[in-house]
C-alpha positions in Angstrom: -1.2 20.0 11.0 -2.2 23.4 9.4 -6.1 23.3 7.8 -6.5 22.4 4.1 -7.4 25.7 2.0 -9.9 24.9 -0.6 -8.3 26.4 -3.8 -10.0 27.7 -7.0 -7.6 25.1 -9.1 -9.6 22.3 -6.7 -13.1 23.6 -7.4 -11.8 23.5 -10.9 -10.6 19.6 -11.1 -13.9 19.0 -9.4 -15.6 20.1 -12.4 -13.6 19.2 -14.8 -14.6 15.5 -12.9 -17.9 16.1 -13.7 -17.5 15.7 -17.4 -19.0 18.8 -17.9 -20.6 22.0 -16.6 -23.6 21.7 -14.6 -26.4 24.3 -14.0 -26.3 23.9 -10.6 -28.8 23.0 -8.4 -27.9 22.7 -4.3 -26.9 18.6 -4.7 -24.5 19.7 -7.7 -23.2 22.3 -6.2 -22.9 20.2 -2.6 -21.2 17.5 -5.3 -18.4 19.7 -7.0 -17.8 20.8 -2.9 -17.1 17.3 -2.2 -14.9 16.2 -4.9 -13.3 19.8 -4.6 -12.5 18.8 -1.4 -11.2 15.2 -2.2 -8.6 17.0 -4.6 -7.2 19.3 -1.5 -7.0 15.7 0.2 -5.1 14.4 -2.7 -2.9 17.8 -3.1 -2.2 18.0 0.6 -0.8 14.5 0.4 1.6 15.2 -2.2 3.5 17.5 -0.1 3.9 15.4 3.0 7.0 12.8 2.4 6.5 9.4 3.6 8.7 9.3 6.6 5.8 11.9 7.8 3.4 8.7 8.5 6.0 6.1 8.0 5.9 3.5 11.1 9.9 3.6 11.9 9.9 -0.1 14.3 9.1 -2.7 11.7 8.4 -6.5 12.1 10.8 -7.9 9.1 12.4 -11.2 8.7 14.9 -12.8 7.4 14.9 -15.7 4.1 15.6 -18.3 6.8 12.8 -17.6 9.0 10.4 -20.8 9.3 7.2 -20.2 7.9 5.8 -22.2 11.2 7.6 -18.7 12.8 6.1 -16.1 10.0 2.9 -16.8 10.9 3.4 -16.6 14.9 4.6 -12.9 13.9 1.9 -12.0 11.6 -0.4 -13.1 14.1 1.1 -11.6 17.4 1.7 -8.7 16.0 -1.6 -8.0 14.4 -0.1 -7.1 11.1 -0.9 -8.4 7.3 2.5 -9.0 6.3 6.3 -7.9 6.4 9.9 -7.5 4.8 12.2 -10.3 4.4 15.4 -8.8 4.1 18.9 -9.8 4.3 22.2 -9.9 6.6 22.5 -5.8 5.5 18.9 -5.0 6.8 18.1 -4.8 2.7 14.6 -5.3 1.5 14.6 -9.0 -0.5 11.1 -9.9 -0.5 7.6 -9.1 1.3 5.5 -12.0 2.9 1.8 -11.4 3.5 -1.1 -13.6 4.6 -2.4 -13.7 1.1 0.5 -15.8 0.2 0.6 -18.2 3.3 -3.6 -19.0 2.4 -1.8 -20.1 -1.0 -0.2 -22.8 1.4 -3.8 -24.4 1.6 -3.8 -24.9 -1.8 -7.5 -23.6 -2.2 -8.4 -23.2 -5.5 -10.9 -20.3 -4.4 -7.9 -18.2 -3.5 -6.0 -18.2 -6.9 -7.4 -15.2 -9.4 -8.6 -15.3 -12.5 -5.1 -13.2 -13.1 -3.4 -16.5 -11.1 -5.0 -18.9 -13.4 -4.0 -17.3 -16.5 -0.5 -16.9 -15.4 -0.4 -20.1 -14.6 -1.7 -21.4 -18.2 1.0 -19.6 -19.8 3.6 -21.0 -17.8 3.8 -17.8 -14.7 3.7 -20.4 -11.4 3.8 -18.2 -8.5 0.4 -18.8 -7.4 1.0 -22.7 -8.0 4.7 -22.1 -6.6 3.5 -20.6 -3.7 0.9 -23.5 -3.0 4.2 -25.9 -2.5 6.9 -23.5 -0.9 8.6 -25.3 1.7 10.2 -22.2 2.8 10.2 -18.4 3.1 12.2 -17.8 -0.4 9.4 -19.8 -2.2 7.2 -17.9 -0.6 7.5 -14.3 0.1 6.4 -11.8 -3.3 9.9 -10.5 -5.2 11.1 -8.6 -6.6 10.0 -6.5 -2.9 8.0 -2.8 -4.0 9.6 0.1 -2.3 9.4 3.8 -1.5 11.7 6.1 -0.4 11.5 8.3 2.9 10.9 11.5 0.5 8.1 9.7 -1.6 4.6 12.3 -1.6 1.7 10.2 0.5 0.3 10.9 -3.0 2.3 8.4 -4.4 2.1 5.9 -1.9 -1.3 6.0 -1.8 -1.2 5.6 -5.9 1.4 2.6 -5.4 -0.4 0.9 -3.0 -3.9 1.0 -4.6 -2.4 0.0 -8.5 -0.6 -2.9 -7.5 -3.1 -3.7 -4.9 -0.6 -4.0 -2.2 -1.7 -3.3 1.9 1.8 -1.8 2.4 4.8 -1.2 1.2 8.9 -0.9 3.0 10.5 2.4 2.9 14.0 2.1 2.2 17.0 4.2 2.5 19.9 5.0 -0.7 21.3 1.5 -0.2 18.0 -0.1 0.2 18.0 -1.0 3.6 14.1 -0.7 5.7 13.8 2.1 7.7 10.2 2.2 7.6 7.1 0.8 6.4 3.4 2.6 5.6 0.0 0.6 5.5 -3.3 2.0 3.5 -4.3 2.1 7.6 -0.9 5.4 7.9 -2.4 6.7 5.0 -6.3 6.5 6.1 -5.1 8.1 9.0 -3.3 10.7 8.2 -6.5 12.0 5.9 -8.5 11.4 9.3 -5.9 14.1 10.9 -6.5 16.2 8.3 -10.4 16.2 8.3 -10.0 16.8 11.6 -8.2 19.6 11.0 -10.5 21.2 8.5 
């Protein structure tokens, strides 16, 4: 991976961060350098595509799996959660161990954003709590990304819906892929590295 060239456009969003113009002193001046750098990190991820960091051998499962057998896989595998998809290898749904600790139907787990839903007549916390299968369960409808989505955008994605990893699908929807907050965290590791 080619270094990251500090740009006159990332000294200026570094500034322009600040809030205003600073007469600086060594620690501003070492601040607008570091936030100058975090913008090259978020500009050099907007041109790298997701299949870049993508993981292509995913863990899914299908709307019939057991939930007895979702949680041997989450567990073997080391991983947080997966796609359910169908017959056609098309992304349904996305099971994660936040919704299976819902199973123990302990109050401490359900949000402040749970209990309001819930109050106005939004069960899925509640409906979660009592799934007796993998439909009840998993989160619809599934959030996606396609192989040509920036890292940028992923990384966006991932930290508004507050969401640990999302499928990559092809045109007809079907997973080719899948990228964690750990791809992404990585791949700004290769770049520091790099630097």
């Amino acid at each position: 991976m080619k270094p990251i060239e500090l740009l006159p456009e990332d000294i200026h969003a570094a500034v322009k961060k600040l809030g205003s113009f600073v007469n600086c002193s060594e620690a501003e001046l070492m601040r607008i350098y570091k936030l100058a750098l975090e913008h090259t990190h978020q500009r050099a991820l907007e041109n790298i595509p997701a299949r870049n960091a993508m993981h292509r051998e995913v863990i899914s499962v299908s709307a019939s799996t057991s939930l007895a057998d979702v949680k041997a896989l989450l567990t073997e595998h080391h991983i947080s959660g997966m796609p359910v998809v169908d017959e056609e290898k098309r992304v349904i749904g996305v099971v994660s161990e936040r919704d299976l600790l819902f199973k123990l139907e302990n109050p401490a787990f359900f949000t402040l954003r749970d209990r309001v839903r819930h109050l106005f007549g939004d069960d899925s916390a509640h409906r979660k709590a009592h799934a007796s299968n993998l439909t009840e369960l998993m989160s619809t409808p599934p959030v996606t990304v396609s192989d040509e989505t920036s890292l940028g955008q992923v990384a966006t994605l991932l930290l508004e819906r507050k969401i640990n990893r999302v499928p990559v699908v092809d045109e007809a929807d079907k997973l080719i892929g899948i990228i964690s907050r750990a791809d992404l965290v990585r791949v700004l590791h290769q770049q520091q590295e790099s630097d």
